[in-house]
N, C-alpha and C positions, 0 to 999 in steps of 0.2 A: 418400534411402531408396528403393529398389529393391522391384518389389513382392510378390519372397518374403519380405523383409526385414520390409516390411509385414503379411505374411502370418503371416510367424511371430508377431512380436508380438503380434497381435490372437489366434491361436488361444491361446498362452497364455494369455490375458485370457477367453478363451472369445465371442468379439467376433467372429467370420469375415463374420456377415451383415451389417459394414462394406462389404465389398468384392461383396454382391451383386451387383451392376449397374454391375464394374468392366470388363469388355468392350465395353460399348454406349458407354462415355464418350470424351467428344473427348480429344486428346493430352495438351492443357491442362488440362483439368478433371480427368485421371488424373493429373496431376502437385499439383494440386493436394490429390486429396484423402490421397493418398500423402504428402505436407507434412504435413498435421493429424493423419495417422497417427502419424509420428516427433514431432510436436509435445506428441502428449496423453499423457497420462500415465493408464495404465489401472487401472493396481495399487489405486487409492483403490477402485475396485470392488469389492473385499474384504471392505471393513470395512461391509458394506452389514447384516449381522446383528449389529455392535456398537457399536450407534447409544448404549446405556445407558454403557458402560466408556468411550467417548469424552467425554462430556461430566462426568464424574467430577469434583470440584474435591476438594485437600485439605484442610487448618486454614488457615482465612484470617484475619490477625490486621493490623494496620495497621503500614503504613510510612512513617513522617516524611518529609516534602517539604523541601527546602532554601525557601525563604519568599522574601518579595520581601524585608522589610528585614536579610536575613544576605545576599542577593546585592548589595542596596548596598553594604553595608558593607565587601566585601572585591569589588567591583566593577573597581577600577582594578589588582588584580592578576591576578584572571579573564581580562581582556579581555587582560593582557599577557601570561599564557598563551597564550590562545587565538589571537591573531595570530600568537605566534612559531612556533605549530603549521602555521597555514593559510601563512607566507612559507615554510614549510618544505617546500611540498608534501606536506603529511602527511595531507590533509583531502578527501574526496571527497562531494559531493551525490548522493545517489540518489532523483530525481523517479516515484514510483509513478503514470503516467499512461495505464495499461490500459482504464479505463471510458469510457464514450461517454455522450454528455449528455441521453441517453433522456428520463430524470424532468425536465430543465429544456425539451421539446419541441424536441429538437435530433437527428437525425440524423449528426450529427458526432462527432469526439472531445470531452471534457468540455474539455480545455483550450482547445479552440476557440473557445469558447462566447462570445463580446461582450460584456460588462457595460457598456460605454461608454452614455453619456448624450448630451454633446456632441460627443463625437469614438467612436473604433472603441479600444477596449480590450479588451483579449483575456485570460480567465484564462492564456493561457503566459505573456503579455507581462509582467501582473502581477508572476508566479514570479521569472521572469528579469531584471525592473527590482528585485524585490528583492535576488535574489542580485548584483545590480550592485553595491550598497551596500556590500558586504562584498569585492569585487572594488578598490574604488577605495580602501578602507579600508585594505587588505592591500597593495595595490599588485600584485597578483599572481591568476594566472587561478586558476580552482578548476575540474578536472575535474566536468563534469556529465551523470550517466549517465542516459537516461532509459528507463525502462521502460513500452514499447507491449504491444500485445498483436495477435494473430492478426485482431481485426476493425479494429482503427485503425492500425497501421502506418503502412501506404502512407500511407493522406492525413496522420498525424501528422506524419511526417516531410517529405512536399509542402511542408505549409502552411508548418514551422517556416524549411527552406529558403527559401522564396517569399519569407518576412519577415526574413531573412537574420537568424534567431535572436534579432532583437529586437535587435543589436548586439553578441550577447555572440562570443565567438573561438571559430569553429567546428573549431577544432583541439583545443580541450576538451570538447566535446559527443560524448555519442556513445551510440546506441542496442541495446537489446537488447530482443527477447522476451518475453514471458512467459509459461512453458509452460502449456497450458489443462488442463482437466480437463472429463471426457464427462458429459452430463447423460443419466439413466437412468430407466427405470421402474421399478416399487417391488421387480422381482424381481434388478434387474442390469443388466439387458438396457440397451447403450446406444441411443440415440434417434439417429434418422437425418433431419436439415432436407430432403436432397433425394439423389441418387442419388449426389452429387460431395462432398456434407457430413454432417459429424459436427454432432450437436447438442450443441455444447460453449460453453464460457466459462472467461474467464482461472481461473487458479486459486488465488483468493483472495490477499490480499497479501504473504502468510507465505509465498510460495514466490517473494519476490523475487531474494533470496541464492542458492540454488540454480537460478532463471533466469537470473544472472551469472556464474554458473560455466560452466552448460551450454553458455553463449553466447559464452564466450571472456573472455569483458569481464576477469575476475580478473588476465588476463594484463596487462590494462592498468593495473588496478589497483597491482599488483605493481612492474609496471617504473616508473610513476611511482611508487612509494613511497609510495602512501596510506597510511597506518594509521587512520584514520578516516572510518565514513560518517556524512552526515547524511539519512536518511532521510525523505521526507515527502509527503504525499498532493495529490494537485492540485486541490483543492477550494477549501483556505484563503488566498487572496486576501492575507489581511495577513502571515503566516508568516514570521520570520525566518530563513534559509535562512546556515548554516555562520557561527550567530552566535558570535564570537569569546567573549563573555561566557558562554555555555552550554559551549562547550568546553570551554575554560577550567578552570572550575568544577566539570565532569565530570572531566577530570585529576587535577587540586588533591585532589580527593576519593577519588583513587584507585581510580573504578567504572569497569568494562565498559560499561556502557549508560549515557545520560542518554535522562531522558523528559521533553520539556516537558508540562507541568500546569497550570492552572487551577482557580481555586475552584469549585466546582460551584453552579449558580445556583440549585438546588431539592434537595433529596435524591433525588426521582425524575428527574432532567435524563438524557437518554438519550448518555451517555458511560462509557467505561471506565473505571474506578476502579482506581488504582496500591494494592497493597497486599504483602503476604507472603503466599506459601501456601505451607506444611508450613514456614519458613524462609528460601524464595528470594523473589525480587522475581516479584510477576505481576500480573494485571490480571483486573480480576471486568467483566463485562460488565453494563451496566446490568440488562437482565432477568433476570440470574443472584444479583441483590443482595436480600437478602433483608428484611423490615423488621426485626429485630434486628441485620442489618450498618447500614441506612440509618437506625437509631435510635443507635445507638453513639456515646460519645462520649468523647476522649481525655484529658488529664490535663488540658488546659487549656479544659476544658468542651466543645469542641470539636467538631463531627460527627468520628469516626476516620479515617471516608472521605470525606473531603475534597475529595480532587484527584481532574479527570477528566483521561483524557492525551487530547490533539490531534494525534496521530500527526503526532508530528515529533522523532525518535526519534537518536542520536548511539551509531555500535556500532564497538568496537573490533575490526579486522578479522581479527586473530590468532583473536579470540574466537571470529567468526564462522566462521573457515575447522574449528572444530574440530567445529561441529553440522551443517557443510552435509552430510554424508551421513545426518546422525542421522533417523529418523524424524519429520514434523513431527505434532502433532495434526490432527486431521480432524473437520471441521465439517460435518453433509450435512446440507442445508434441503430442504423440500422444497417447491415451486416448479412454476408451471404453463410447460410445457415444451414450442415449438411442436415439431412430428413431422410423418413423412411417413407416412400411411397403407401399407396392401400394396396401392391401386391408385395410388400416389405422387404421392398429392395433400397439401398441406401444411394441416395441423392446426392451430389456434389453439383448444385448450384452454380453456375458464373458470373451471375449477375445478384443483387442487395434480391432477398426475399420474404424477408422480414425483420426483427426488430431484438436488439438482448438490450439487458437493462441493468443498470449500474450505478450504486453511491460511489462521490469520490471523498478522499480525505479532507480536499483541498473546503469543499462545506464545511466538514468539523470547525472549520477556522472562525470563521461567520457563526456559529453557534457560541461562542465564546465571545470576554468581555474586553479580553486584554491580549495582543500578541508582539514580541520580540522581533523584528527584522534582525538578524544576526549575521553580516555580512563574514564570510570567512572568502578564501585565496582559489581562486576557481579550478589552478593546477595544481595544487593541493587535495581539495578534496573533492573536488567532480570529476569522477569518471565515468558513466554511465555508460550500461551495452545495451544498446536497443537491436543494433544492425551488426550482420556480421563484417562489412566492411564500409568506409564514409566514413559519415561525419554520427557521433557517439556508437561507435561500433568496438568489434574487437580491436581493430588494428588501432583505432585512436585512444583506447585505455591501454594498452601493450605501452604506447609512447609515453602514457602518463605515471604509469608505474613506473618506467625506466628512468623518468624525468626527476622522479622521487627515489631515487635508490633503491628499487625494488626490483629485485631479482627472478627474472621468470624464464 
């Protein structure tokens, strides 16, 4: 991007005092911030006075989870689905690995992050020893696309390089983007880090699909033949990654989407709950669950909402390719946002002073026709590191790996 090119865009957005202090900049750092120009995505700006109509939900009623004892029970056909899918090339991983390991006191990307005990283990290495299982099972590679974002890139890709992918065949690996979104003050107005940067961040996970488009990736998609992604977040440690029995079972079934699930350990546990709203498959977010949803109870005494999903999600890509221009929802938090003052000096905020803005995956779901609850074994394969210690943190994936024969 060229910097009338840039120019235009940002006026359209009403954004020009981007480029204040685009004269005074060295070659490099004008090329840079002309990147995060064509990068961001400004239009979410808009919706900055229909914060009420955004968060709207419809009739939410429950949606039945396929169980662990109906997945046994027709288990040895699943799985022979689902391999004959993945020898087929038809099966593609999408690793969402945008975030950086901030909350666990890490400066790095989140996959970077060590969990080793006695030796050096690494949340990617984790990801990628699992997806190995399924590789040696199949007998055959599985494209694995992974999605960086604007601040980890560069060293995502170093490091994974450096470690020569953990062993896995760097001719199926392969990286894209993910477009960010500007972080603003309470009128519009986007925030400026320093005279060469936008004060932005990835743009929530719900704009993975449309990061692989813009990025080319579909094309690879395509030409291998995928018709299936497995989507899934880089946090969870135990996760089964392009498991042939979830596939499988999502086929046999005849859905667009599978979503693995889990029993929820409390009625308040802070996960997504799979349900129906107005009729389609979606997902209620913990703090949106109301006590007569989390008091509800189904035919078989049951809490209704039962299952929470672990974003580790199986999307038919026909499906996908028909919403990537559609509108996605828009989630805007509001969030203490460092800034460059107008003597441009850089601002650390203590208190909310304005607004970032973010699609989640868990919309994609509601955009579709058909979704899988797919209950798998919660110390098997939830492990999530959000914190560095409590509850989903280091110390409580250490016990789950241990819990599973895994050596760290």
């Amino acid at each position: 991007m060229n910097y009338e090119q840039a120019y235009e865009k940002l006026s359209q957005a009403g954004q020009e005092h981007v480029l204040k202090y685009y004269d005074e900049l060295s070659e490099a750092d004008k090329k840079e911030l002309l990147d995060q120009v064509e990068l961001t995505d400004f239009t979410v700006l808009q919706y900055i006075d229909k914060q009420q109509e955004l968060t709207q939900k419809g009739a939410i009623t429950p949606l039945a989870a396929m169980e662990l004892p109906e997945i046994e029970a027709d288990r040895e056909r699943f799985v022979q689905v689902g391999l004959d899918t993945i020898k087929a090339g038809k099966v593609g991983a999408v690793l969402l690995a945008g975030g950086m390991g901030t909350r666990l006191g890490s400066d790095d990307p989140k996959g970077m992050y060590n969990i080793g005990l006695t030796k050096d283990v690494y949340i990617f290495e984790r990801i990628i020893t699992n997806l190995m299982d399924v590789v040696k099972m199949a007998d055959t590679w599985v494209h694995l696309f992974i999605m960086t974002s604007d601040k980890n890139h560069e060293k995502t890709v170093k490091f994974l390089t450096e470690k020569e992918f953990f062993g896995y065949n760097k001719e199926y690996i392969h990286f894209f983007r993910q477009e960010m979104a500007p972080a603003s003050d309470y009128t519009g107005k986007v925030y400026m880090e320093a005279k060469n940067k936008i004060s932005n961040s990835p743009n929530g996970n719900g704009g993975w699909f449309s990061s692989m488009a813009k990025g080319g990736i579909l094309d690879i998609v395509k030409e291998a033949g995928v018709e299936w992604l497995n989507v899934f977040a880089v946090d969870n440690v135990l996760q089964r990654i392009a498991d042939p029995c979830f596939i499988g079972a999502t086929i046999e079934k005849n859905c667009v989407v599978g979503a693995k699930v889990v029993k929820k350990n409390a009625p308040d546990e802070k996960v997504g709950v799979i349900c129906l709203e107005d009729g389609r498959p979606s997902i209620v977010e913990y703090y949106e669950l109301t006590d007569e949803l989390m008091n509800a109870k189904n035919e078989k005494g049951e809490p209704a909402y039962y299952f929470g999903v672990i974003l580790n999600y199986l999307f038919k890509v026909n499906e996908l390719e028909k919403i990537v221009e559609a509108t996605m929802p828009l989630h805007i938090v509001e969030k203490k946002i460092p800034y460059m003052d107008e003597a441009c000096n850089l601002i650390k905020p203590e208190s909310p002073n304005g607004y970032k803005y973010e699609t989640l995956i868990l919309d994609m779901i509601h955009m579709m026709d058909s979704c899988l609850p797919y209950e798998v074994v919660r110390n098997r394969e939830f492990a999530p590191i959000k914190n560095k210690t409590g509850i989903d943190s280091v110390e409580s994936a250490r016990a789950l790996c241990a819990e599973n024969g895994i050596v760290l």
